[in-house]
N, C-alpha and C positions, 0 to 999 in steps of 0.2 A: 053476446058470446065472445067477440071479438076482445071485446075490454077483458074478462074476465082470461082468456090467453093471454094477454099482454100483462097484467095483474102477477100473474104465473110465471111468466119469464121475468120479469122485472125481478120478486120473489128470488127466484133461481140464481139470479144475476147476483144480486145483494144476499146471499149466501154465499156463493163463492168466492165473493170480494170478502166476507166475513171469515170463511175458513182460511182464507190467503193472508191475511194480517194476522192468523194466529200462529201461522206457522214462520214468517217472518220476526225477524228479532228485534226489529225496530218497536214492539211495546214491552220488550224486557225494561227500557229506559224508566217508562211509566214505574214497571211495579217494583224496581228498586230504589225507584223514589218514597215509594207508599212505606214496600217496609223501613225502610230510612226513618219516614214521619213517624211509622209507629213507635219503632226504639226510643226515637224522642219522646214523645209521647209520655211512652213509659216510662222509663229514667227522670225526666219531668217531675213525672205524676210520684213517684217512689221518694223522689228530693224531697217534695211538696210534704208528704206525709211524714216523712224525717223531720224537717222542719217546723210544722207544726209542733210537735213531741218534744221540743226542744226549743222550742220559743217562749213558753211562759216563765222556765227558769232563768233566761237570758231577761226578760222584762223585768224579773222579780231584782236580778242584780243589777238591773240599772237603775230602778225604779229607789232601792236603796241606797247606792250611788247618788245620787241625785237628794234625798233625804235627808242623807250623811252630812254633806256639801250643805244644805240649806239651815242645819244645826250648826252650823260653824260657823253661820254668819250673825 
């Protein structure tokens, strides 16, 4: 029984240390990092698929470039 109160306060304890760091603003730091990483992320991800869409016409002129150049010699 004893364990099982101490179990219970321990609980209670580690809540309100819980609720206490949510109301403090020392974990804002955290989550303007995260959304930070997401932006990145995203913007990233967005280049990435730009890129893609515009890479095989960029191969294609070099790839003639290059073609051009080997006919001339």
């Amino acid at each position: 029984m004893k364990f099982i109160v101490a179990l219970q306060t321990r609980m209670e304890a580690l809540k309100a240390q819980a609720l206490g760091c949510l109301k403090k603003q020392e974990g804002q730091n955290t989550i303007e990092y995260v959304l930070m990483l997401v932006v990145v992320v995203g913007v990233a991800g967005v280049a990435g698929v730009l890129i893609k869409n515009y890479m095989p016409e960029l191969f294609e002129q070099i790839k003639g470039k290059i073609t051009g150049k080997m006919g001339e010699m």
